[in-house]
Backbone as a chain_set.jsonl record, in Angstrom:
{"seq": "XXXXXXXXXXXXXXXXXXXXXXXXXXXXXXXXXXXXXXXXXXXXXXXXXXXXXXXXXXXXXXXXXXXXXXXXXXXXXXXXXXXXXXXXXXXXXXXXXXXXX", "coords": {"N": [[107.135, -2.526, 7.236], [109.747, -0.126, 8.407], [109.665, 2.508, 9.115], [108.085, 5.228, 10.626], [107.535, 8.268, 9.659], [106.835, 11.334, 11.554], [104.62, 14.317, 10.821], [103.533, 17.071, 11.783], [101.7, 20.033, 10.698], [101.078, 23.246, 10.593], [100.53, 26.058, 8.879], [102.914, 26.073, 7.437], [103.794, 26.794, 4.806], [106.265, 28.305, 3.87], [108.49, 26.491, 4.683], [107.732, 23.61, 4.674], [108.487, 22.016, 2.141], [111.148, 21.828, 1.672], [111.479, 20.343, 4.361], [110.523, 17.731, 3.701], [111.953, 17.575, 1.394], [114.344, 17.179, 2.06], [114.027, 14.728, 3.782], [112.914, 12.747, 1.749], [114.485, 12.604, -0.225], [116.868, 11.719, 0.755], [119.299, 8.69, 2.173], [117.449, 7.225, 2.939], [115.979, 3.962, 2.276], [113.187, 4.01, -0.036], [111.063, 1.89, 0.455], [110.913, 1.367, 3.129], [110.035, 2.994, 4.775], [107.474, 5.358, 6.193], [106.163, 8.573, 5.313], [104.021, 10.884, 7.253], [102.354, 13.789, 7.025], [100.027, 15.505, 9.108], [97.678, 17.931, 8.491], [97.352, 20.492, 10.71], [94.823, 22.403, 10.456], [96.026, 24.216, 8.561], [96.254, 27.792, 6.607], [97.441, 28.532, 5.125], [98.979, 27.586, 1.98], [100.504, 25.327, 2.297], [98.948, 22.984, 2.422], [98.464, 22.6, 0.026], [100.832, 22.027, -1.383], [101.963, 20.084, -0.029], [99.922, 17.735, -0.863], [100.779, 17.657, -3.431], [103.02, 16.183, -3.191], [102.665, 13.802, -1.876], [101.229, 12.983, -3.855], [103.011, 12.612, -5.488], [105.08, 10.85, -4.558], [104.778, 7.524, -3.355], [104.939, 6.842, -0.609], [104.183, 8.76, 1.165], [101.296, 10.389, 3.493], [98.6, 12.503, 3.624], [97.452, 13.311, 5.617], [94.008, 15.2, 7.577], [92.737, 17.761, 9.883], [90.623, 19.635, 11.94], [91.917, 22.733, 13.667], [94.0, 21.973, 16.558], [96.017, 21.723, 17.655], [99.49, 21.046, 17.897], [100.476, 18.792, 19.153], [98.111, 17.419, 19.483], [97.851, 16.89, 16.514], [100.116, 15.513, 15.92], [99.679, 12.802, 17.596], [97.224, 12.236, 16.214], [98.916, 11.255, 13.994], [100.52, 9.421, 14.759], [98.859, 7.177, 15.789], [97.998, 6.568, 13.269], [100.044, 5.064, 11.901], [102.515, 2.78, 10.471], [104.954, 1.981, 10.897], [107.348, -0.118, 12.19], [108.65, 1.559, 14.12], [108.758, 4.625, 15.458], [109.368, 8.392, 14.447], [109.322, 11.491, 14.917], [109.072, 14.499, 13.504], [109.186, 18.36, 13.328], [107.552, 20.291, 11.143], [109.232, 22.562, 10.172], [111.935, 21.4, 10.266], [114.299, 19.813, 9.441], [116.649, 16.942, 7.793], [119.415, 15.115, 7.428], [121.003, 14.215, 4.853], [122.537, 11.706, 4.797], [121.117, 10.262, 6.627], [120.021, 7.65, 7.697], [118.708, 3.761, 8.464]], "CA": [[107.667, -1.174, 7.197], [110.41, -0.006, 9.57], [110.007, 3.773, 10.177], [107.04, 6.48, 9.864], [107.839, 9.618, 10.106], [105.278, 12.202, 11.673], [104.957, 15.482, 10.767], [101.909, 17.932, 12.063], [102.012, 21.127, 10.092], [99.982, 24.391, 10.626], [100.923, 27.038, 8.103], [104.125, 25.899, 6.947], [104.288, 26.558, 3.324], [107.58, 28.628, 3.815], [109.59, 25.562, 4.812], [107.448, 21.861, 4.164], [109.082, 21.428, 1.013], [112.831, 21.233, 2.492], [111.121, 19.327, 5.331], [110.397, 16.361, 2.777], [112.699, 17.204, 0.335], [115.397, 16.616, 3.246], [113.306, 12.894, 4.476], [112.468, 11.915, 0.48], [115.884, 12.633, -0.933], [117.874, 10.707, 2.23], [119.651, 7.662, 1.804], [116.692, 6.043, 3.059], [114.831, 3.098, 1.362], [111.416, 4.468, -0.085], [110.211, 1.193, 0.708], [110.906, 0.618, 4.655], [109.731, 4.293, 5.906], [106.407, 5.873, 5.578], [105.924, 9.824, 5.687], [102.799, 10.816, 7.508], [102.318, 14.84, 7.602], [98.781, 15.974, 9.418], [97.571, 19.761, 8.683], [95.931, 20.81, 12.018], [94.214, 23.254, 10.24], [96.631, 25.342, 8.267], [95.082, 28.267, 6.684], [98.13, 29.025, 4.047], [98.981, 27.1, 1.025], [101.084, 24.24, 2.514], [98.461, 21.672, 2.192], [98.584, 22.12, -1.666], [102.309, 21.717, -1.623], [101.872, 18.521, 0.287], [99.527, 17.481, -1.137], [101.566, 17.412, -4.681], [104.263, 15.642, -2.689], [101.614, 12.664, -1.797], [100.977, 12.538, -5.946], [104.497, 11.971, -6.308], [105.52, 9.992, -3.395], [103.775, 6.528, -2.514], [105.154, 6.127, 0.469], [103.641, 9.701, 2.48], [100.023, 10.406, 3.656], [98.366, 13.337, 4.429], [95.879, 13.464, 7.088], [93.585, 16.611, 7.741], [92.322, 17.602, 11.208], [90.841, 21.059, 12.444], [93.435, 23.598, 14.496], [93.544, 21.431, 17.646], [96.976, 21.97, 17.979], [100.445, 19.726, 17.071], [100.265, 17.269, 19.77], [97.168, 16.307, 18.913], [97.996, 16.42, 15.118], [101.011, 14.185, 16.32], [98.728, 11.763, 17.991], [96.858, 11.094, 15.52], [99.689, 10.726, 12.763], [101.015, 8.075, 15.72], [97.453, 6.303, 15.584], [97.535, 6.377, 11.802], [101.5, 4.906, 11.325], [102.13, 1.72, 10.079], [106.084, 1.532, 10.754], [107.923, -0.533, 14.023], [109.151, 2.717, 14.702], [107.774, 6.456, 15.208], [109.923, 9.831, 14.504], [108.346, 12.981, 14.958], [109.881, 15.958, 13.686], [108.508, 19.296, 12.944], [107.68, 20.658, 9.766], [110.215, 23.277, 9.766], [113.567, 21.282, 10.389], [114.897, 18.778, 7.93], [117.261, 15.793, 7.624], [120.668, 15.139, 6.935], [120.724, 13.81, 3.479], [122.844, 10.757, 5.158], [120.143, 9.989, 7.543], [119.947, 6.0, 7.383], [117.882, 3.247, 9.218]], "C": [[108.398, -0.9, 8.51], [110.117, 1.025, 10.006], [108.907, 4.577, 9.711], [107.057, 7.18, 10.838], [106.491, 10.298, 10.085], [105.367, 13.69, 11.479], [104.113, 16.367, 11.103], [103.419, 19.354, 11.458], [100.784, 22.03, 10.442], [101.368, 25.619, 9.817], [102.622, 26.82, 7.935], [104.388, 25.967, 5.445], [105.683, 27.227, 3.194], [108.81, 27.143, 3.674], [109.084, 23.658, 4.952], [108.312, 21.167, 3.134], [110.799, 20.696, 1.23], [112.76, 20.327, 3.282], [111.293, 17.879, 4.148], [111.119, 16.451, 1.989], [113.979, 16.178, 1.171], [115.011, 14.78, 3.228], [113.623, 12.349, 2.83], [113.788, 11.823, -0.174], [116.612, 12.003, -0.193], [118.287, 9.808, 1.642], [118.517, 6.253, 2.481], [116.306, 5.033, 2.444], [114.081, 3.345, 1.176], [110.661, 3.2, 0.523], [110.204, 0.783, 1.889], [110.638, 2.373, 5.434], [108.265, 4.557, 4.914], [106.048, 7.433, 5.795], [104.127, 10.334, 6.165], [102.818, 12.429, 7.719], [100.238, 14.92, 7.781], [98.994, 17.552, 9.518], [96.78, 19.834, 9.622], [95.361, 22.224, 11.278], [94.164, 24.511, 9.412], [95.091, 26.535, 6.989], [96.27, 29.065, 5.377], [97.939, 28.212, 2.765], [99.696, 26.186, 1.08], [100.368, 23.071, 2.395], [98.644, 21.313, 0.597], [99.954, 21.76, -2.06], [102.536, 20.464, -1.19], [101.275, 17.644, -0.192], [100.278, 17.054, -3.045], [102.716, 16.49, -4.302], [103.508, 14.158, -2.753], [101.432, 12.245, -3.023], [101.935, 11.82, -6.026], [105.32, 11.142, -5.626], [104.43, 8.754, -3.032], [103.888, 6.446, -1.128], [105.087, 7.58, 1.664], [102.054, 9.654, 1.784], [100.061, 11.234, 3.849], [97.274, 12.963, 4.62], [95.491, 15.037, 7.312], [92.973, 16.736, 9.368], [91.91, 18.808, 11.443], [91.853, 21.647, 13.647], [93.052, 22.734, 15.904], [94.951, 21.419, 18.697], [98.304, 20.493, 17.808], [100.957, 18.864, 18.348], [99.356, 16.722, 19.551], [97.074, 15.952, 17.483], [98.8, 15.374, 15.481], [100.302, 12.884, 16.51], [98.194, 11.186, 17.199], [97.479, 10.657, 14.333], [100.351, 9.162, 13.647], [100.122, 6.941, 15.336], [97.699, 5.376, 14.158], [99.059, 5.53, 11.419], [101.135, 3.311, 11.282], [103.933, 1.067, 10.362], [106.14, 0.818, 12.558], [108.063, 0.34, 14.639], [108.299, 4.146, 14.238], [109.181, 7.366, 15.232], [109.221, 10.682, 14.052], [109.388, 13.892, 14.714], [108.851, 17.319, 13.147], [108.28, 19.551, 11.532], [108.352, 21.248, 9.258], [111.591, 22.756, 10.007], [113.26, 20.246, 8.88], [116.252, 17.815, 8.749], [118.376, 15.925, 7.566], [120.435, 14.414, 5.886], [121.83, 12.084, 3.735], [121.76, 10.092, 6.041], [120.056, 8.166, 6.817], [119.073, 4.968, 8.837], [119.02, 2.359, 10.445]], "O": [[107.924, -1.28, 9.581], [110.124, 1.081, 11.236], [108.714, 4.671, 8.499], [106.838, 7.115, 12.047], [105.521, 10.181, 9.336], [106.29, 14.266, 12.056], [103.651, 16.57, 9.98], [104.625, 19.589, 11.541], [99.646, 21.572, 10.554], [102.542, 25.857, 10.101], [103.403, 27.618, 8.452], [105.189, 25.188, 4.927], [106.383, 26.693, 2.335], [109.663, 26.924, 2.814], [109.837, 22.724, 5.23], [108.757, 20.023, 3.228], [111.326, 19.602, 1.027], [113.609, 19.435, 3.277], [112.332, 17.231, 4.016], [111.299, 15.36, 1.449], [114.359, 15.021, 0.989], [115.679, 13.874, 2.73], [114.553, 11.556, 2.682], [114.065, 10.741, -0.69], [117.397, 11.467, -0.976], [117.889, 9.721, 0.48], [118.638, 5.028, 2.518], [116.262, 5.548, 1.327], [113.386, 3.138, 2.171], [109.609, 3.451, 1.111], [109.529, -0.232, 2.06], [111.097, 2.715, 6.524], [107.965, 4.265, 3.756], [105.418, 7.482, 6.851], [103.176, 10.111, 5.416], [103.392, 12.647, 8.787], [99.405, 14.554, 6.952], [99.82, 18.234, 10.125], [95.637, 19.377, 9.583], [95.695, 23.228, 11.907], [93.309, 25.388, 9.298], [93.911, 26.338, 6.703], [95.898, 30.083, 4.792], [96.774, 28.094, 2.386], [99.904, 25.748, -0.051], [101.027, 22.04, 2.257], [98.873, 20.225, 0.069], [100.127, 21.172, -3.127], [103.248, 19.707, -1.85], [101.822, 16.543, -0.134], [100.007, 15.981, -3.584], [103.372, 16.038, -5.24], [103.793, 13.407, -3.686], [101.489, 11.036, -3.246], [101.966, 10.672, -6.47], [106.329, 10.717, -6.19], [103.358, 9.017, -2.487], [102.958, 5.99, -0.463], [105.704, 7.581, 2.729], [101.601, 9.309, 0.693], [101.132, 11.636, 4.303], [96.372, 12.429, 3.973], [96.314, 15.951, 7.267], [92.789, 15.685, 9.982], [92.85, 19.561, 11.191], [92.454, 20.901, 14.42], [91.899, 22.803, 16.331], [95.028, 21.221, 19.909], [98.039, 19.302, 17.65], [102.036, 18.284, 18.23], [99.422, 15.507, 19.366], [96.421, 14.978, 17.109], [98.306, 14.249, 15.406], [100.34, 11.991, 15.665], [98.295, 9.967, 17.062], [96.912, 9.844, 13.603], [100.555, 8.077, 13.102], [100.495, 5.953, 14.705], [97.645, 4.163, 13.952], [99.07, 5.387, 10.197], [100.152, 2.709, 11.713], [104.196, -0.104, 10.089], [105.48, 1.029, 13.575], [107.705, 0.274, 15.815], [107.622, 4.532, 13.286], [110.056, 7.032, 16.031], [108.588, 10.697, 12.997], [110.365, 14.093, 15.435], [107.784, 17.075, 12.583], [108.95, 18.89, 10.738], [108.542, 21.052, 8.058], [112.492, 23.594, 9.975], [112.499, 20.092, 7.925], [116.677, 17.955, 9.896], [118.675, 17.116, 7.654], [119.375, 13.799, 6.008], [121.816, 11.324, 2.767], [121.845, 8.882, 5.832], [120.049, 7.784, 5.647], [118.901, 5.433, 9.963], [118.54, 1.712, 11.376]]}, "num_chains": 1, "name": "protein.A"}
């Protein structure tokens, strides 16, 4: 695997979905990136939205963690990655739909 992406989320159900729709829809390869979002704790309804994403996607994880804050969610989506490469982005931006390896 070449690339896993990290994502720490706390209460993002407004804007996760664009987040991954952005990454999952890309001109990436599903099979050389891995999506990793960790909830530090959220307390909305974004884990269930990710969590449906994970159903339908092989190639993201979610990880759970209490509120510890999103460097240490980061950290341990780092720990947990499996690609050569790490990108971290937030939960609220998104991709360019060209985005390539």
């Amino acid at each position: 695997m070449k690339l896993s992406i990290i994502i720490p989320m706390y209460n993002a159900e407004k804007y996760i979905a664009d987040c991954l729709d952005s990454i999952l829809y890309s001109d990436l390869p599903k099979d050389e990136y891995e999506v990793i979002i960790i909830n530090d704790g959220s307390t909305d309804k974004g884990p269930e939205i990710v969590k449906d994403y994970v159903a339908q996607n092989e190639n993201c994880r979610y990880l759970t963690q209490e509120n510890k804050g999103q460097s240490v969610a980061r950290n341990y989506g780092i720990r947990e990655a499996k690609g050569e490469y790490i990108w971290c982005i937030d939960s609220d931006d998104y991709t360019d739909s060209k985005f390539k390896l």
